[in-house]
C-alpha atoms as an extended CHARMM CRD file, in Angstrom:
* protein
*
       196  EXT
         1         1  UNK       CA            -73.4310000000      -48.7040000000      -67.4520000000  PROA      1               0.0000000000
         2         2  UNK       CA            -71.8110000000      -46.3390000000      -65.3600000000  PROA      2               0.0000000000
         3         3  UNK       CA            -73.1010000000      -42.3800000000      -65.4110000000  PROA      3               0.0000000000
         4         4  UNK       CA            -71.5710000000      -39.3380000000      -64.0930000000  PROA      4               0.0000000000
         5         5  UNK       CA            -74.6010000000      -36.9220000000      -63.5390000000  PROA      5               0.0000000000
         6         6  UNK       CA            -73.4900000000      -33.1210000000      -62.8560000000  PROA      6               0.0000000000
         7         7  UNK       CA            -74.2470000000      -32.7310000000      -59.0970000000  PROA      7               0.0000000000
         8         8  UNK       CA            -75.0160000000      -29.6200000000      -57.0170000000  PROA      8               0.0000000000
         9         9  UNK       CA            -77.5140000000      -30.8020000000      -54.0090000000  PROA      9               0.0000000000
        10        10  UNK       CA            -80.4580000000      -29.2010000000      -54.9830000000  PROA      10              0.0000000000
        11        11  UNK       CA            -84.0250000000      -30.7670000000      -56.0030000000  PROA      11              0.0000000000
        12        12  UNK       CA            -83.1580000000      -30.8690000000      -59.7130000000  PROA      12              0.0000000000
        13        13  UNK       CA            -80.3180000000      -32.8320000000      -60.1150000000  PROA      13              0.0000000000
        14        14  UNK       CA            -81.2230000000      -34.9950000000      -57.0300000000  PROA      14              0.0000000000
        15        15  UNK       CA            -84.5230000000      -36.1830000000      -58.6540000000  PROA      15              0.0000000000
        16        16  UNK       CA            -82.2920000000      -36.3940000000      -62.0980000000  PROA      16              0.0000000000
        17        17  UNK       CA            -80.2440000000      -39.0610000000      -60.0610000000  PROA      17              0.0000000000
        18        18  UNK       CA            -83.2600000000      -41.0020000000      -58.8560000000  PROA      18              0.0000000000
        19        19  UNK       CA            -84.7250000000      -41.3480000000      -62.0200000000  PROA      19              0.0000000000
        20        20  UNK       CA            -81.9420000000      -42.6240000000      -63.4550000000  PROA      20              0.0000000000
        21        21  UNK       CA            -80.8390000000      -45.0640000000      -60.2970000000  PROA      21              0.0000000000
        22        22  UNK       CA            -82.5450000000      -47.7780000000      -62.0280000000  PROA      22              0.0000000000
        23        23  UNK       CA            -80.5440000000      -47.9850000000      -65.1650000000  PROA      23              0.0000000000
        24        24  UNK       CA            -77.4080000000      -46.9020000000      -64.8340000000  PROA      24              0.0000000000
        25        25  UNK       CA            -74.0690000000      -47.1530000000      -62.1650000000  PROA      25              0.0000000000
        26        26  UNK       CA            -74.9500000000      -43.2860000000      -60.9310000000  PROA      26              0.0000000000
        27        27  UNK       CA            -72.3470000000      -41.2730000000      -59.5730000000  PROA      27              0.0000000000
        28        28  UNK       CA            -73.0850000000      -37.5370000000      -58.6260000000  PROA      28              0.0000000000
        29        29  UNK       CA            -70.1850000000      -35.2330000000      -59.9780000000  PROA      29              0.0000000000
        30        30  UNK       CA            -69.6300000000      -31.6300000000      -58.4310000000  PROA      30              0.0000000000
        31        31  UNK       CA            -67.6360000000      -29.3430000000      -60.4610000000  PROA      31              0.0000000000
        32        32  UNK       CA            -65.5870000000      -26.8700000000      -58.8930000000  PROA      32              0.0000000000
        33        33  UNK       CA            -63.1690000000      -24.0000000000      -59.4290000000  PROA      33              0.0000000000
        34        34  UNK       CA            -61.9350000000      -24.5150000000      -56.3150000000  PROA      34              0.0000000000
        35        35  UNK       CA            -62.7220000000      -21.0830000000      -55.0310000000  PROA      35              0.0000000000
        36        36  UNK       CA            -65.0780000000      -22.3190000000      -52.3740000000  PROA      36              0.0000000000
        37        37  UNK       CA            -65.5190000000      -25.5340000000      -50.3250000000  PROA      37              0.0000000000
        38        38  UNK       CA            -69.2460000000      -25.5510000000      -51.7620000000  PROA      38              0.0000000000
        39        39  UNK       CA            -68.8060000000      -28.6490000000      -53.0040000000  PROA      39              0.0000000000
        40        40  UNK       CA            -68.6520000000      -30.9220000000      -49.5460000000  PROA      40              0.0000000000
        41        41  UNK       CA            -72.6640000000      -30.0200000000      -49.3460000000  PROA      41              0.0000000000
        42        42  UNK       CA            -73.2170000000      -32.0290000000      -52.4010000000  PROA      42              0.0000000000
        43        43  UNK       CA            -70.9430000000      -34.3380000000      -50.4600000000  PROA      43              0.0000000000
        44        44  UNK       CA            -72.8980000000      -34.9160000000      -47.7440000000  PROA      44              0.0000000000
        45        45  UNK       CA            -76.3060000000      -35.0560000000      -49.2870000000  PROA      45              0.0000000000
        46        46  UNK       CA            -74.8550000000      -37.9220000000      -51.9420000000  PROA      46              0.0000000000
        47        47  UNK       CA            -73.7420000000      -39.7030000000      -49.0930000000  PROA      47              0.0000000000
        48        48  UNK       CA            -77.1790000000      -39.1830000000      -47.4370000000  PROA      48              0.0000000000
        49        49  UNK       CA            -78.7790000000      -40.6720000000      -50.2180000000  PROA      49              0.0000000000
        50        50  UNK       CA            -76.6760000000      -43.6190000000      -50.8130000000  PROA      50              0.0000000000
        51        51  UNK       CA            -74.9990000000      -42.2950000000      -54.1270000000  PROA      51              0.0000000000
        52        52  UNK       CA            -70.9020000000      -42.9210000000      -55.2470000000  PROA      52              0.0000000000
        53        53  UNK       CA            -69.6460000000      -38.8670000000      -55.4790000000  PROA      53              0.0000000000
        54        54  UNK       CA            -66.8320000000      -37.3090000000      -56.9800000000  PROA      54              0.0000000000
        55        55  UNK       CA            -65.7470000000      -33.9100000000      -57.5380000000  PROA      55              0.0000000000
        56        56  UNK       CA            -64.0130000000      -32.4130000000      -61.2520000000  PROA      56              0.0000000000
        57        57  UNK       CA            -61.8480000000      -29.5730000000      -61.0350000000  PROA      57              0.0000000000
        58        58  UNK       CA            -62.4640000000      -26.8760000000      -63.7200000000  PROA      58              0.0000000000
        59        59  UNK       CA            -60.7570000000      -25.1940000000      -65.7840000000  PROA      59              0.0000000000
        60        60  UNK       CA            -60.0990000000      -21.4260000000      -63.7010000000  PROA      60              0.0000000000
        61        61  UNK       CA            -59.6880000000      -19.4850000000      -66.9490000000  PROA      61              0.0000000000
        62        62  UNK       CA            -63.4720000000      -20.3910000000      -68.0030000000  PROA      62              0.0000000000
        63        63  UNK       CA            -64.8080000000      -19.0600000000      -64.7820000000  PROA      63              0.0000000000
        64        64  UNK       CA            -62.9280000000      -15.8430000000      -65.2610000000  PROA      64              0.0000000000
        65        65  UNK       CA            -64.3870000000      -15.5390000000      -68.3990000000  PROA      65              0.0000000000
        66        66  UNK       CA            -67.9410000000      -16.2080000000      -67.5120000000  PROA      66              0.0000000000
        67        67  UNK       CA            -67.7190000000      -13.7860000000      -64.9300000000  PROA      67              0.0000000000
        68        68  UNK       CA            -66.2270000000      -10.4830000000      -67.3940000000  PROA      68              0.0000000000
        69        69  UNK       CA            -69.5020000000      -12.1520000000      -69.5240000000  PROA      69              0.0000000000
        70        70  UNK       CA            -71.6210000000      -11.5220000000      -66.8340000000  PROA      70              0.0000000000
        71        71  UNK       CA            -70.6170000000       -8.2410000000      -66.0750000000  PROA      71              0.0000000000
        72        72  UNK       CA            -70.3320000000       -7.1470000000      -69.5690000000  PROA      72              0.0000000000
        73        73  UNK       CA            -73.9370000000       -8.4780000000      -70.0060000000  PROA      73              0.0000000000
        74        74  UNK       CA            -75.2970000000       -7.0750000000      -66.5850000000  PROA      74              0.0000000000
        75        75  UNK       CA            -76.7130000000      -10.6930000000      -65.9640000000  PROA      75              0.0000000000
        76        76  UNK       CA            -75.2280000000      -14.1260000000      -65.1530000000  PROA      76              0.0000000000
        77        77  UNK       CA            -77.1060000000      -16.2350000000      -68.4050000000  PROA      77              0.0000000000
        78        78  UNK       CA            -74.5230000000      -16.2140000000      -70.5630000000  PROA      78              0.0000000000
        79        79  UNK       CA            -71.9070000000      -16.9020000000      -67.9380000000  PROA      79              0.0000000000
        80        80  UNK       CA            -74.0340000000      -19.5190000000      -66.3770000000  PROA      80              0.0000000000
        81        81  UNK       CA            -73.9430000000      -21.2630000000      -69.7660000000  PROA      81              0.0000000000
        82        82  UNK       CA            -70.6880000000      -21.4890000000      -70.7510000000  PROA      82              0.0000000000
        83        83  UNK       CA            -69.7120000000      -22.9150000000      -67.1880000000  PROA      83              0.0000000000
        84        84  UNK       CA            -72.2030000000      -25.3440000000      -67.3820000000  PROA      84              0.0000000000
        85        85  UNK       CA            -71.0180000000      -26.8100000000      -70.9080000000  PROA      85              0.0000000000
        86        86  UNK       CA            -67.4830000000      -26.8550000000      -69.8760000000  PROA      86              0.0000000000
        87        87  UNK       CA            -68.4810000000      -29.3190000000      -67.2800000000  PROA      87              0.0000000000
        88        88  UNK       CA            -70.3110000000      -31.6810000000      -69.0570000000  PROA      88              0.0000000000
        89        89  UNK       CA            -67.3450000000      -31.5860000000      -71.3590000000  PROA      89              0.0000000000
        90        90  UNK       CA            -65.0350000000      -32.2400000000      -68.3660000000  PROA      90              0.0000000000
        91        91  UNK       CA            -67.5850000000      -34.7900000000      -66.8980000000  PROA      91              0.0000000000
        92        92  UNK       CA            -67.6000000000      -36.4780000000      -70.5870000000  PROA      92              0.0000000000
        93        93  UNK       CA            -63.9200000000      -36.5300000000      -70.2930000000  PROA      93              0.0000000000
        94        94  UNK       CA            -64.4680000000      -38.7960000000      -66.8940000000  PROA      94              0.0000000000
        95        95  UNK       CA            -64.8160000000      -42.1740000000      -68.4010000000  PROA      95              0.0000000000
        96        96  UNK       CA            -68.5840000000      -42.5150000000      -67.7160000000  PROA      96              0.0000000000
        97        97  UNK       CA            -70.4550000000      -44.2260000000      -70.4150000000  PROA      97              0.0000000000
        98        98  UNK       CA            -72.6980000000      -41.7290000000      -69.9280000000  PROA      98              0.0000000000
        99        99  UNK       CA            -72.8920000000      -37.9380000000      -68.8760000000  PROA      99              0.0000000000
       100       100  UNK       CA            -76.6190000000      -36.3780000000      -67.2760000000  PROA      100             0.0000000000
       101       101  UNK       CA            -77.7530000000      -33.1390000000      -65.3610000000  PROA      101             0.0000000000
       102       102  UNK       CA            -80.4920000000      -32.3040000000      -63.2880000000  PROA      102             0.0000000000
       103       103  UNK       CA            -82.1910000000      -29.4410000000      -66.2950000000  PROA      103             0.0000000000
       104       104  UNK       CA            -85.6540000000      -29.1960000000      -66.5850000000  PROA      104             0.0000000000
       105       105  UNK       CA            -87.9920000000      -28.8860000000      -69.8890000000  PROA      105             0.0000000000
       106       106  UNK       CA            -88.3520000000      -25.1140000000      -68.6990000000  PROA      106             0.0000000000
       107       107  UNK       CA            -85.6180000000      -23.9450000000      -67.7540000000  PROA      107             0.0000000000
       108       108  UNK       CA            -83.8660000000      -21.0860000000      -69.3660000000  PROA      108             0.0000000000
       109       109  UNK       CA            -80.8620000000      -21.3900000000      -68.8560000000  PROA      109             0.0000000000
       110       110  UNK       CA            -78.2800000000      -23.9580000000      -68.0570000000  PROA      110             0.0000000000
       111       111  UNK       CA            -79.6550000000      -25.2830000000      -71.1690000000  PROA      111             0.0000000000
       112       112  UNK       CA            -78.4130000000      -27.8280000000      -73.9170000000  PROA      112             0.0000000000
       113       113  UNK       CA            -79.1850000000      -27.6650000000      -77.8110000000  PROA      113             0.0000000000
       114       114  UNK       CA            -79.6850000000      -30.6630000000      -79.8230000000  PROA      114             0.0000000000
       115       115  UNK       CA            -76.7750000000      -30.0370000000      -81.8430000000  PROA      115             0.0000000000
       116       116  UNK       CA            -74.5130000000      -29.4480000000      -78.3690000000  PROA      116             0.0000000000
       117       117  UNK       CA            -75.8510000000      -32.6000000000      -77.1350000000  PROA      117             0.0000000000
       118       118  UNK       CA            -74.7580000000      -34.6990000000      -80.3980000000  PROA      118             0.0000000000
       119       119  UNK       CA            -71.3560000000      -32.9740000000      -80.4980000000  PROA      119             0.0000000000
       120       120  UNK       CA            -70.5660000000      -34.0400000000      -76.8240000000  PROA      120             0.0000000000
       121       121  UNK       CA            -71.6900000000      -37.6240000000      -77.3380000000  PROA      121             0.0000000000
       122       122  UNK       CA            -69.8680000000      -37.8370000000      -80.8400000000  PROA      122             0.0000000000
       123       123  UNK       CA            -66.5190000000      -36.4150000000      -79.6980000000  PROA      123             0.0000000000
       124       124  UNK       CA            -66.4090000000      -38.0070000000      -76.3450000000  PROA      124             0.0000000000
       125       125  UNK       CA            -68.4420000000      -41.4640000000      -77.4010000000  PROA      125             0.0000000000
       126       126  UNK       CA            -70.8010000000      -40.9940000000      -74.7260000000  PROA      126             0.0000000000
       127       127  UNK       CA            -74.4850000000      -40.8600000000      -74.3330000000  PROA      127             0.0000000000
       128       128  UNK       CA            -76.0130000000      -37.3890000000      -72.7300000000  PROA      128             0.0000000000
       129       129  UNK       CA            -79.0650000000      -37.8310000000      -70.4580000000  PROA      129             0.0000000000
       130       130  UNK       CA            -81.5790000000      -35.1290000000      -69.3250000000  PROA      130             0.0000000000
       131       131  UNK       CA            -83.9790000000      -37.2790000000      -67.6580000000  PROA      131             0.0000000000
       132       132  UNK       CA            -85.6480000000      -34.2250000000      -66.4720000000  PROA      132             0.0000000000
       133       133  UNK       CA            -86.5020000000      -33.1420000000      -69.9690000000  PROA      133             0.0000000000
       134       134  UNK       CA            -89.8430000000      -33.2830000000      -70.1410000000  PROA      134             0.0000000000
       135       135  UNK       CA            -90.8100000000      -32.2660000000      -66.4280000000  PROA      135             0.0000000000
       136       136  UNK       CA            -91.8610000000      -28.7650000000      -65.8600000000  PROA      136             0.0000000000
       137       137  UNK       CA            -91.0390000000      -26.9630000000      -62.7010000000  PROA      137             0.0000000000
       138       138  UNK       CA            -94.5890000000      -27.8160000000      -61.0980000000  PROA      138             0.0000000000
       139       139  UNK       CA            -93.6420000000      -31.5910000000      -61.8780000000  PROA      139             0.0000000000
       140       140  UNK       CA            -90.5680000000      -31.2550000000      -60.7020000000  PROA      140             0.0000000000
       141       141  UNK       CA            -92.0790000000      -29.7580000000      -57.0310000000  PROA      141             0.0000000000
       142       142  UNK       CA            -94.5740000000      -32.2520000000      -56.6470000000  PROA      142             0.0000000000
       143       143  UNK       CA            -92.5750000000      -35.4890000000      -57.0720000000  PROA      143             0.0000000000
       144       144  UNK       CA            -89.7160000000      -33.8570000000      -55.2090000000  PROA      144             0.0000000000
       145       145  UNK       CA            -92.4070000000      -32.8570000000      -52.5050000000  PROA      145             0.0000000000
       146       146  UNK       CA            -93.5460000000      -36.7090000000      -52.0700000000  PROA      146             0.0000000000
       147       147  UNK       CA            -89.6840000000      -37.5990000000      -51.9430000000  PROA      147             0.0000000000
       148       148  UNK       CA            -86.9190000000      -35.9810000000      -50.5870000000  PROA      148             0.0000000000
       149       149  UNK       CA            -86.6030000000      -33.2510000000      -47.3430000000  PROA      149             0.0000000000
       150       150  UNK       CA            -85.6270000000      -29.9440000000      -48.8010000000  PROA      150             0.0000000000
       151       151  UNK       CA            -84.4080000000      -26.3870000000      -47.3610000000  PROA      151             0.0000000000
       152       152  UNK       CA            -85.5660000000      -23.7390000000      -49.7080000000  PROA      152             0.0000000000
       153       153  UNK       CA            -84.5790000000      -19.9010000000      -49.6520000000  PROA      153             0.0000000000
       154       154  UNK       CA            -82.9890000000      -16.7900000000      -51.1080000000  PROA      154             0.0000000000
       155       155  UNK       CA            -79.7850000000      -17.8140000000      -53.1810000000  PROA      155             0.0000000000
       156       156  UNK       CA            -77.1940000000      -16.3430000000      -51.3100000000  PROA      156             0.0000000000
       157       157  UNK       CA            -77.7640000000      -18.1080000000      -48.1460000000  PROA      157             0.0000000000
       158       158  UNK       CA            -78.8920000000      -21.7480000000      -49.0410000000  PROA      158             0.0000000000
       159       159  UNK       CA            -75.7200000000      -24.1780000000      -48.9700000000  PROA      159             0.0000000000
       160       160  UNK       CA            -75.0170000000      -25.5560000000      -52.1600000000  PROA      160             0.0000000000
       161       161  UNK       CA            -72.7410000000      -26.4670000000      -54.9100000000  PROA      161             0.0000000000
       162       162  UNK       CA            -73.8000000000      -25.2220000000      -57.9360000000  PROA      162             0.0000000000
       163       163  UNK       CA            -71.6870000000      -22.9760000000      -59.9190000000  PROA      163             0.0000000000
       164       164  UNK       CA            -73.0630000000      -19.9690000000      -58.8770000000  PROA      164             0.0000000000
       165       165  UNK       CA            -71.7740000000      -19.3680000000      -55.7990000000  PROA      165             0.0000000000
       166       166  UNK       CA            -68.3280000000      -19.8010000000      -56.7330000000  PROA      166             0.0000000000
       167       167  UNK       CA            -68.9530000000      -17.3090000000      -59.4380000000  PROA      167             0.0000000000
       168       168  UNK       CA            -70.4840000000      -15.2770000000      -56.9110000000  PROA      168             0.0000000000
       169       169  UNK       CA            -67.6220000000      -15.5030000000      -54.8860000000  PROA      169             0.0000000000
       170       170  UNK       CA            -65.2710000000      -14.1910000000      -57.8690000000  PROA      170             0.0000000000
       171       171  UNK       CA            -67.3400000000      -11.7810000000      -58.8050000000  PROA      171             0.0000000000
       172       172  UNK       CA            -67.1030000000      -10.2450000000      -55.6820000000  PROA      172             0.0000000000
       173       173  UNK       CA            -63.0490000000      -10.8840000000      -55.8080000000  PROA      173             0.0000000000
       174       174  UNK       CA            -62.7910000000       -9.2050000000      -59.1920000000  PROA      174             0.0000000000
       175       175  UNK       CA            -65.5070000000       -6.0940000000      -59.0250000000  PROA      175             0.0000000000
       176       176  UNK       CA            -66.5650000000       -5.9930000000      -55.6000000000  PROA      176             0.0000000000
       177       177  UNK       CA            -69.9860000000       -6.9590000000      -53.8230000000  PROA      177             0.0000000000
       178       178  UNK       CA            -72.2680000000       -4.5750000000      -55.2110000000  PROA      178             0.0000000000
       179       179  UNK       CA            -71.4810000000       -6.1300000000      -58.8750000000  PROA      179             0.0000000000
       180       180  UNK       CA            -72.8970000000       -9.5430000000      -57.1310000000  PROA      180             0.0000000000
       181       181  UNK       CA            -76.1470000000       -7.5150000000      -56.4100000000  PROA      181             0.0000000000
       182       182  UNK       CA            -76.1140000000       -6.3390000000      -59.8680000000  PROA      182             0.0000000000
       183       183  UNK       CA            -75.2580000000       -9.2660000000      -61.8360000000  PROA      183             0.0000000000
       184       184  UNK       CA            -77.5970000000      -11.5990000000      -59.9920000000  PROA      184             0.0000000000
       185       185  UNK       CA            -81.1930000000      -11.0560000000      -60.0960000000  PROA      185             0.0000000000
       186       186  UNK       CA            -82.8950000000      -12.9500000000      -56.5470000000  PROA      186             0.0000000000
       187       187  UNK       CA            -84.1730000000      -16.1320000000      -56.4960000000  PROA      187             0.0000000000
       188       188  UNK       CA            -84.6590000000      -19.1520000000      -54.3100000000  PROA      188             0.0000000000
       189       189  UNK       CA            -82.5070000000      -21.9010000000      -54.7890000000  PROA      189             0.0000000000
       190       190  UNK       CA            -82.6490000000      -25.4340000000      -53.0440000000  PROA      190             0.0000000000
       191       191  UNK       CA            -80.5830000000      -27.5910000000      -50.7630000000  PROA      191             0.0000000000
       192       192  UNK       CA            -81.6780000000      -31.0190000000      -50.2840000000  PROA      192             0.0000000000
       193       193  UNK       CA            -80.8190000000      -32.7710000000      -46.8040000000  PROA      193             0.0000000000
       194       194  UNK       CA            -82.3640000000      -36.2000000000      -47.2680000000  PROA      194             0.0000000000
       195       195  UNK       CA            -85.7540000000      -38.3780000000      -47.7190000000  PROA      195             0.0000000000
       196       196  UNK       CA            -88.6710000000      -37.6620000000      -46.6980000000  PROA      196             0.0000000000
């Protein structure tokens, strides 16, 4: 069966793709606004690790709205949510038999409700896979510690293609740098370059 898993380079939805390499026809998926070339960083890593990869072009009006969310908010959750949905949806939309993403039992936030999950598969007859589900982050560290050769650092400067650094990016556009610093709490974020 052939799966499109939501794709950004990082440890998360790397590991998601190796877990699931054994049972389905994987191909990693970046989704992009096409505000930044973030995406060929994903790119490279899939082809590092021997993986089909495509990219999906979103819908722009969905980022603009996430990002008035997030600075109506004063945080990038809700934002971050919404974007995330709208690419499974456009993932779902793909012709996969079945859609997956790299999220983790304890994460807060992209996250997907039981009832979100069942209206995906049901509208788009597909199955939705979190094979990361019941990993916490510690989990998650360890296995992807024994496995794969990752950078690691401050979010702003690690290559990736996730969806915040586009959003970043038009954040920036739309209400200048110092609403990036305000919106976006730090944190680390991941890039991964390879096996170990």
């Amino acid at each position: 069966m052939d799966l499109g898993l939501l794709y950004s380079g990082g440890k998360d939805s790397t590991l998601a793709a190796l877990l699931l390499d054994d049972f389905y026809d994987v191909t990693l998926v970046t989704a992009t606004f096409g505000v930044a070339d973030a995406w060929d960083h994903a790119r490279r890593t899939a082809e590092e690790l021997g993986f089909d990869f495509e990219t999906v072009e979103l819908d722009g009006d969905v980022a603009g709205e996430a990002v008035e969310q997030m600075v109506e908010d004063g945080y990038p959750r809700n934002g971050i949510q919404q974007v995330h949905l709208h690419a499974l949806e456009t993932v779902a939309e793909m012709g996969f038999d079945a859609v997956a993403d790299g999220t983790r039992r304890d994460d807060r936030v992209p996250s997907v409700s039981r009832a979100q999950a069942q209206s995906l598969e049901d509208r788009h007859g597909v199955e939705y896979i979190v094979p990361l589900a019941g990993f916490g982050r510690g989990a998650v560290d360890a296995l992807v510690a024994e496995t794969l050769d990752v950078t690691v650092g401050p979010s702003e400067e690690i290559p990736k293609a996730d969806y915040e650094d586009e959003l970043r990016a038009l954040l920036a556009r739309e209400h200048g740098d110092d609403a990036v610093a305000e919106v976006f709490p730090d944190h680390t974020q991941t890039y991964v370059t390879g096996f170990s």
